[in-house]
C-alpha positions in Angstrom: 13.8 16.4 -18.0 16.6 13.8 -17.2 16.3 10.5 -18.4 14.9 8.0 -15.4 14.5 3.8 -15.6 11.8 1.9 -14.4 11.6 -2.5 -14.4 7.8 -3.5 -14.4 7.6 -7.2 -14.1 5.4 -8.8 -16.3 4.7 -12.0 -16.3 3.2 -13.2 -13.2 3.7 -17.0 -12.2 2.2 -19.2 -9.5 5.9 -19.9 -8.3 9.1 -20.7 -9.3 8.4 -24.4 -10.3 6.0 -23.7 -13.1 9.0 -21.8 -15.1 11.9 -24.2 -13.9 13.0 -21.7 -11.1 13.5 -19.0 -13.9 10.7 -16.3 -11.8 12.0 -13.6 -8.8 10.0 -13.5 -5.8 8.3 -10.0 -5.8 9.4 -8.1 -2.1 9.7 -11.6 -0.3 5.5 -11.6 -1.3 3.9 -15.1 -2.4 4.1 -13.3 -6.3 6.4 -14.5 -8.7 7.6 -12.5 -11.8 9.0 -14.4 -14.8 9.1 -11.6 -17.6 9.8 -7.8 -17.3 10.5 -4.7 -19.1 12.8 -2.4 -18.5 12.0 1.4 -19.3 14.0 4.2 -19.6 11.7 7.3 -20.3 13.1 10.8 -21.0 11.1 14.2 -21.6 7.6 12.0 -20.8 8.4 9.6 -23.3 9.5 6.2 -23.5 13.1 6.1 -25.1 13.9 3.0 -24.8 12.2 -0.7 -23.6 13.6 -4.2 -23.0 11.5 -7.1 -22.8 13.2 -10.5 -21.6 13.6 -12.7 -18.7 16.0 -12.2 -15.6 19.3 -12.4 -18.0 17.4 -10.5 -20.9 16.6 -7.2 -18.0 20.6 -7.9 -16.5 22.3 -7.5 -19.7 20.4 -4.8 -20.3 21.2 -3.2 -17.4 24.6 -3.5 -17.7 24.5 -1.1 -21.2 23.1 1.7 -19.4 25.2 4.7 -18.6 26.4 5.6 -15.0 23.3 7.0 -13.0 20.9 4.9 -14.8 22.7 1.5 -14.4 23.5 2.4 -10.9 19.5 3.4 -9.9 18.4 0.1 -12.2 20.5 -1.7 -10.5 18.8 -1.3 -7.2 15.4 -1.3 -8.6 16.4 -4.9 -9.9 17.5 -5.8 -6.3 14.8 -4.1 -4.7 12.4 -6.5 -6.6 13.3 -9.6 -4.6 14.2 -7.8 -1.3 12.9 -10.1 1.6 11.2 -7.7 4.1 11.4 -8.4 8.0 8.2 -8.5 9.7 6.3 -5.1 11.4 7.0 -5.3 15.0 3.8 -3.5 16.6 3.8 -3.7 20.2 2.8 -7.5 21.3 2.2 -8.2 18.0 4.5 -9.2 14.9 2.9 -8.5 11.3 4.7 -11.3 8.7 4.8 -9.9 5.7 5.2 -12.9 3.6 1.8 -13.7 3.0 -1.4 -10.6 2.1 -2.3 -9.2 5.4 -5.4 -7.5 5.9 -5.5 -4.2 7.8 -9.3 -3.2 8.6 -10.7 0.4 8.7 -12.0 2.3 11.9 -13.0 5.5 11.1 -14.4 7.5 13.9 -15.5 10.4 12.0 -18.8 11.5 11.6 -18.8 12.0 7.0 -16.4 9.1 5.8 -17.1 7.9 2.5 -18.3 4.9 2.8 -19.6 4.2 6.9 -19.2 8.1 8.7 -21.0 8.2 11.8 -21.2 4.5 12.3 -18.6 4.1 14.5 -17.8 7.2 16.0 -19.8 6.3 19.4 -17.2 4.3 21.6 -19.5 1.0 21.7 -20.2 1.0 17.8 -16.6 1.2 17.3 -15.5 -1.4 20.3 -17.9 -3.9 18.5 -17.0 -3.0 15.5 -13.2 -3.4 16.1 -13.6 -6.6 17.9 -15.2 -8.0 14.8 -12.4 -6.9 12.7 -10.0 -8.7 14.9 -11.8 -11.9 15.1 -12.5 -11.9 11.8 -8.7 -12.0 11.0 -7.8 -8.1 10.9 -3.8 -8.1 11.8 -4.0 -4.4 12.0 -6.8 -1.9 12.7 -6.3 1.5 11.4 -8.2 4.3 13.0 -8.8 8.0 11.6 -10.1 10.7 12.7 -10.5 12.4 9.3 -12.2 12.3 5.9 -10.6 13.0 3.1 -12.8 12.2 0.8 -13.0 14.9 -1.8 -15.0 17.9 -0.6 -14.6 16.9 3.0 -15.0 19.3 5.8 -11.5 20.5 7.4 -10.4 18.6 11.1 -9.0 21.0 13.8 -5.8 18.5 15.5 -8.0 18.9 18.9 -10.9 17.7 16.9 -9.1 15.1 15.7 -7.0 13.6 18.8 -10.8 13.6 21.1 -11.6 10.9 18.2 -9.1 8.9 17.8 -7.7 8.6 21.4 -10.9 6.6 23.1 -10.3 4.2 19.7 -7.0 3.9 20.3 -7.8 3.1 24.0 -10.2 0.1 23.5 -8.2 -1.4 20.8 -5.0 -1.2 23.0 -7.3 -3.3 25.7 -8.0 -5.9 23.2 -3.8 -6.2 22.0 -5.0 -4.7 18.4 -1.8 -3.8 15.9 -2.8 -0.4 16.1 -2.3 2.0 13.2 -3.3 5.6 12.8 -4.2 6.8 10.0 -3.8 11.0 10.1 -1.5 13.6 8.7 -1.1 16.0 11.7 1.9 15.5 13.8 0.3 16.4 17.1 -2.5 13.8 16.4 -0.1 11.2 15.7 2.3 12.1 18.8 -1.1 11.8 20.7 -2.0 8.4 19.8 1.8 6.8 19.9 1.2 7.6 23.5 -1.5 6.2 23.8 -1.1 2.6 22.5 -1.3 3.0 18.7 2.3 1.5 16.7 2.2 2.6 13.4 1.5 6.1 11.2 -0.5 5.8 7.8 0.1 9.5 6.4 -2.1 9.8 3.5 0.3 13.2 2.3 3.5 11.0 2.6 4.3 13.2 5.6 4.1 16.4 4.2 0.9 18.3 5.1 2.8 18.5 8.5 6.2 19.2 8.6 6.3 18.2 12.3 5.1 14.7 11.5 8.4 13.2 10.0 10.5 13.8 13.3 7.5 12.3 14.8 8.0 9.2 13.0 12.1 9.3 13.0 11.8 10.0 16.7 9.4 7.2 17.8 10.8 5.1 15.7 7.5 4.1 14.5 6.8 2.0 10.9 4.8 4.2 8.5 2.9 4.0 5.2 3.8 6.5 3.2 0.7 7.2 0.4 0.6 9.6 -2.5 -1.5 12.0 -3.1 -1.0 15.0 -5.5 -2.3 17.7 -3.3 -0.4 18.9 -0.4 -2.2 21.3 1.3 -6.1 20.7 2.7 -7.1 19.1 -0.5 -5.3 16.2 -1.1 -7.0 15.6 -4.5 -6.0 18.5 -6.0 -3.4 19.2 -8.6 -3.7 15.4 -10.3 -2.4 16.4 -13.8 -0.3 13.4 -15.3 1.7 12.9 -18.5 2.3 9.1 -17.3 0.5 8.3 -13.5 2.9 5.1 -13.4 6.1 6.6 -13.3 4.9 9.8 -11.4 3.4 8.3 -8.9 6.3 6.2 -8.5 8.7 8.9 -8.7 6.7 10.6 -5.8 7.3 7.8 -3.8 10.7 6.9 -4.6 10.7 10.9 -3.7 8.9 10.7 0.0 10.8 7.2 0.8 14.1 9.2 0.4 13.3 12.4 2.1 12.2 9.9 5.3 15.4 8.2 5.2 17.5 11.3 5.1 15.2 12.6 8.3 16.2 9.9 10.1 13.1 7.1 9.4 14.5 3.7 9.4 14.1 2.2 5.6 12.7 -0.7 7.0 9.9 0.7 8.8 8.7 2.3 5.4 5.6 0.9 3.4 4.6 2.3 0.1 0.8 2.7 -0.7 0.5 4.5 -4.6 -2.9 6.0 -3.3 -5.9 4.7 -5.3 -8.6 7.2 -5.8 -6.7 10.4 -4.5 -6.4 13.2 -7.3 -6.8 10.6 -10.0 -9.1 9.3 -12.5 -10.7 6.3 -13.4 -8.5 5.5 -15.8 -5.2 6.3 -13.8 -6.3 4.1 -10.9 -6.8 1.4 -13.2 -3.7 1.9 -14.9 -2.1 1.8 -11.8 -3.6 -1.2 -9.7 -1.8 -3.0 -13.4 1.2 -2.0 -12.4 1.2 -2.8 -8.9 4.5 -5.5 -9.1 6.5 -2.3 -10.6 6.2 -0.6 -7.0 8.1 -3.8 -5.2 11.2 -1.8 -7.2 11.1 1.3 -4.6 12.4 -1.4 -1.8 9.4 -0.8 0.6 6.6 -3.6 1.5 3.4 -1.9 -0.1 -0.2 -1.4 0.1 -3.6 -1.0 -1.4 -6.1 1.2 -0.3 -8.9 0.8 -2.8 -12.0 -0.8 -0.5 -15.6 0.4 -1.3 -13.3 3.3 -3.9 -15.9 5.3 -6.5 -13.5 3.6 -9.0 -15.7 0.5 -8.5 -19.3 1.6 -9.1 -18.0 3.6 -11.9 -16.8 -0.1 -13.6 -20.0 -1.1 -13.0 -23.5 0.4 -12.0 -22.7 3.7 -10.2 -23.4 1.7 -6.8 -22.9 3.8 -3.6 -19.9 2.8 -1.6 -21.7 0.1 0.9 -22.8 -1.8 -2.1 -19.3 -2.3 -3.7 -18.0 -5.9 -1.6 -17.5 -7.3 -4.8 -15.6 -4.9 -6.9 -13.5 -4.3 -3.3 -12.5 -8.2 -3.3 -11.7 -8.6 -7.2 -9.1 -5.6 -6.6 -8.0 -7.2 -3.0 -7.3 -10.5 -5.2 -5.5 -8.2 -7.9 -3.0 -6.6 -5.2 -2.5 -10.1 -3.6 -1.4 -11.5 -6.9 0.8 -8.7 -7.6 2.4 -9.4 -4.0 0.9 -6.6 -2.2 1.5 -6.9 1.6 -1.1 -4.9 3.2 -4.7 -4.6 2.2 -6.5 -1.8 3.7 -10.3 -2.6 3.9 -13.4 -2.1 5.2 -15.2 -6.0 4.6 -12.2 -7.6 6.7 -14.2 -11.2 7.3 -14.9 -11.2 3.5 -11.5 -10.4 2.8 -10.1 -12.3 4.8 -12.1 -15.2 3.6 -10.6 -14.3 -0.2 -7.2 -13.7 0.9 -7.5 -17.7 2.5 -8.6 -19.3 -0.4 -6.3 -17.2 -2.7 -3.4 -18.7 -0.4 -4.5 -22.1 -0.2 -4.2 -21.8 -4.5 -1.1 -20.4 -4.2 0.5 -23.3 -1.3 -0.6 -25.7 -3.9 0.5 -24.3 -6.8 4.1 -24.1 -5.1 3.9 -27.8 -3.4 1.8 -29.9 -6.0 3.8 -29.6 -9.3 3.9 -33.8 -9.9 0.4 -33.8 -11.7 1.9 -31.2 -14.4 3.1 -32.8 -17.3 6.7 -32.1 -18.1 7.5 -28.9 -20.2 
């Protein structure tokens, strides 16, 4: 197995005040990283870690060999790369504060609220209460895929997302869909929707990546370690981090060289899909490592099983709580998107969490000097 690098920042600050303008803004986010390590692992082991500030990680970079230095090199820039805003229809997503993209599923056995909103008028309410809430995007699908769920014919699928994707168009909703079939997705460009959330990374349907590269569309692109029906299947990790961030580096590539525009590329490491308690955990701590694959990112861990399993087995509608505390985990590790299903509560969290954060980067004259 060849050698590979990997920079995980560390430290997290409130800004670059509190360490004298020593920290990198994480993906142009409202995170700041003052500390990091730089990894180089090699047959599944670590052979070799540095630990330092931003000179400490750039000398160290400089003694790798050829391929290495060249790929940590980017990583390094990829950690502070500014990303433009999503341009969807009317509406332009910034991404330099946490925005919070609510869930519409029209599907009759989701998770957490099938058969809730799969009627038109459930969903049209339910929408609209999303958007006033503060939603910036509303992602509607068409499918479980929720372990053990029932397989979707693409007919199926495009008569229940297309009357979503009509009444959200009426109201100006950012419209994403979330689906992995190419002729769904095709269906619901046309239709009004902006954006593709592909939880295979768009490879359950080899049609779907000219979709995207022909439409020009932005897209999330998630992992999952199955890639047939069951997404879930075939999780077996020697390190989850670095896989699943090999995966993506993997999928980002492979949608650049098809013809996907870098920038319309988001990164999601897939919370819950063909991985255990443990591996989600491990990963939602290394969120800031994932700014290095040059993509905005996000989370996708509302109402997740990981949460009742932390605490008292609760079933999916009774885990608000556990949904926020990782919402406010992903915001400080300068996630962009958070995909949930409480958007006013969310939204509420993600406010307060940027009013501490405005502060802590404009009020620095009650701190006493270091």
């Amino acid at each position: 197995m060849a050698a590979a690098v990997y920079i995980h920042p560390l430290t997290l600050v409130s800004g670059p005040q509190a360490v004298e303008g020593g920290a990198v803004r994480l993906g142009g986010s409202m995170a700041y990283a003052r500390e990091f390590a730089m990894v180089v692992r090699e047959g599944g082991q670590v052979a070799e870690r540095t630990v330092g500030t931003r000179e400490v990680i750039e000398a160290a970079i400089a003694r790798l060999p050829g391929g290495l230095a060249q790929d940590a090199t980017e990583q390094w820039a990829n950690l502070a790369r500014v990303h433009p805003p999503l341009e969807l229809g009317a509406r332009t997503v910034r991404l330099d504060q946490p925005q919070v993209m609510g869930i519409l599923n029209v599907t009759p056995d989701s998770f957490s609220d099938g058969g809730r909103h799969d009627e038109a008028e459930a969903g049209r309410a339910h929408a609209a209460a999303m958007l006033e809430a503060g939603a910036a995007i509303i992602d509607i699908g068409g499918e479980s895929t929720r372990p053990g769920a029932s397989a979707t014919f693409e007919d199926e699928e495009i008569g229940r997302i297309l009357p979503a994707v009509a009444y959200c168009a009426a109201m100006g909703a950012a419209i994403s869909l979330d689906t992995r079939r190419a002729g769904v997705l095709a269906a619901g460009l046309g239709a009004g929707a902006h954006m593709a959330n592909d939880v295979s990374a768009l490879r359950y349907d080899p049609r779907s990546i000219e979709v995207v590269a022909t439409e020009g569309c932005p897209v999330v692109l998630m992992h999952a370690p199955g890639s047939g029906e069951d997404l879930h299947k075939g999780g077996d990790y020697v390190d989850v981090v670095s896989e699943v961030f090999d995966f993506l580096k993997a999928a980002r590539a492979r949608a650049i060289a098809a013809g996907v525009a870098a920038e319309r590329i988001i990164c999601d490491p897939g919370i819950g899909f063909g991985k255990s308690l443990a591996e989600n955990l491990a990963l939602i701590n290394a969120l800031p490592l994932f700014h290095a694959l040059g993509s905005p990112l996000m989370l996708g861990a509302s109402r997740k099983r990981m949460i009742g399993a932390l605490s008292h087995e609760e079933e999916a509608g009774a885990r608000l709580a556990g949904s926020i505390a990782l919402a406010v985990k992903g915001m400080d590790a300068g996630v962009h998107l958070l995909r949930v299903h409480d958007v006013a509560e969310t939204v509420q969290a993600r406010n307060v969490w940027r009013g501490l954060r405005d502060a802590a980067l404009t009020n620095f004259s009650a701190l006493p000097p270091l």
